[in-house]
N, C-alpha and C positions, 0 to 999 in steps of 0.2 A: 766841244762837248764829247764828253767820254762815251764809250759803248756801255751798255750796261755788261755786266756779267752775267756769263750764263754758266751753269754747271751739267753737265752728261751726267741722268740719272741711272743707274743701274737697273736692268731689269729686276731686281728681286726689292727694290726700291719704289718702280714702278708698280709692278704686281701689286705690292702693298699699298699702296695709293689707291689703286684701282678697286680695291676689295677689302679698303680701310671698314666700309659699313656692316663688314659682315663680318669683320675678325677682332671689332672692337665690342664693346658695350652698347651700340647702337646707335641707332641717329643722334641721341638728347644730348651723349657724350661728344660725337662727332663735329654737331654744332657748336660744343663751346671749342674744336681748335680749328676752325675752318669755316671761310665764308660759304656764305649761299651757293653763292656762282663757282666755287670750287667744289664743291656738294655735287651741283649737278652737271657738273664736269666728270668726276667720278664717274657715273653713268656712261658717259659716251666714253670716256676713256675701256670702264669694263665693256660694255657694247665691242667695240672696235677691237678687243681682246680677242674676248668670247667665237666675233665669227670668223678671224685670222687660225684660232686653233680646231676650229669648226674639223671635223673630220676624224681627227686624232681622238681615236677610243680613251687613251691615257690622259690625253692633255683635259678632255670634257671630262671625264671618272673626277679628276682633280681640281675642274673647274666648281664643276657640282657640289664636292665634298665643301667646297671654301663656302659656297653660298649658301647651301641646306645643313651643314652638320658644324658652320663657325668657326672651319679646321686650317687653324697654323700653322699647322705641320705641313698641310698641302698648297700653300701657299710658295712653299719654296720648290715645290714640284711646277707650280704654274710660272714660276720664274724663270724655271732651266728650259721650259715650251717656250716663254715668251725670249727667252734670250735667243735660242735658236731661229726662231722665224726674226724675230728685228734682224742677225746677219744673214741668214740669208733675202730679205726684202728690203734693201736700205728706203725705198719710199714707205714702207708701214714703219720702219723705224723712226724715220722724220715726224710723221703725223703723233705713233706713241708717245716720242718726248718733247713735241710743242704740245700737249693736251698735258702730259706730267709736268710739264715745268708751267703750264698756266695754274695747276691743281695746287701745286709746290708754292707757288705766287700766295696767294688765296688760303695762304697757312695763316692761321692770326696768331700776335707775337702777345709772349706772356711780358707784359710790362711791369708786374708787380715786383711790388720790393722786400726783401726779407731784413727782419733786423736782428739781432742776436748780440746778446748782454753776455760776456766769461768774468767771471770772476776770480781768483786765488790761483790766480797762472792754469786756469783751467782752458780744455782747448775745444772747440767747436766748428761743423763744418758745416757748411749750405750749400746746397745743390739743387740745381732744377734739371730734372731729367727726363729726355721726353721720347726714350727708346732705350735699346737695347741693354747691358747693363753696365752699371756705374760701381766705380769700386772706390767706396769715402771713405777714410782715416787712417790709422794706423794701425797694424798688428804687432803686438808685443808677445812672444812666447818665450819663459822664463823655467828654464829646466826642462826642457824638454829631448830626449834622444833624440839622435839624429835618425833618421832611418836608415832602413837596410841598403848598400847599394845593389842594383840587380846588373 
């Protein structure tokens, strides 16, 4: 029998996981990509976050801003807190990424199928995309100057 695979999730991977319900559209959203038990795993995962960065004026300013003001931006601030304390604690690092890789588990898989009809040598792309950004087709520019070199 094989091991299963495991993958080491990044802190700013974890963070996101952790404080997916506050940076998303909401629970109703949340629910359709993720089970129950991965849901409230979230929880103890932020729980276990939260009183690791306990102390740190900046790390809580940024904890704060993610949960009361739904903020992005400072979610990659709670990343560089949370990356720091996992090397220096490697036992809080073990606990963060068995509770991230249970949350990661507990992803539910889009199984749907897409179909798409071209016609007259027409071309078409499909994509499912479930982060960061994607960059689909082709770019054709026709007469255009080259620009300046600096």
């Amino acid at each position: 029998m094989t091991d299963p695979v495991t993958t080491t999730l990044t802190a700013s991977a974890i963070a996101t996981l952790a404080f997916q319900e506050f940076i998303k559209s909401g629970a109703g959203e949340l629910a359709k990509k993720f089970t129950g038990e991965a849901i409230a795993r979230m929880k103890d995962l932020r729980d276990l976050i939260w009183n690791k960065l306990r102390g740190n004026p900046d790390a809580e300013s940024a904890l704060t801003n993610v949960v009361e003001q739904h903020s992005e931006e400072d979610i990659a601030d709670v990343a560089t807190y949370l990356k720091a304390a996992m090397k220096n604690d490697p036992q809080f690092a073990t606990q963060v990424q068995a509770i991230a890789q249970e949350i990661h588990a507990g992803k539910l898989q889009d199984n749907s199928s897409m179909t798409q009809n071209n016609y007259n040598n027409a071309k078409g792309w499909q994509t499912k995309v479930e982060g960061g950004t994607a960059y689909i087709g082709e770019i054709h520019q026709h007469n255009t100057p080259n620009p300046p070199q600096q």
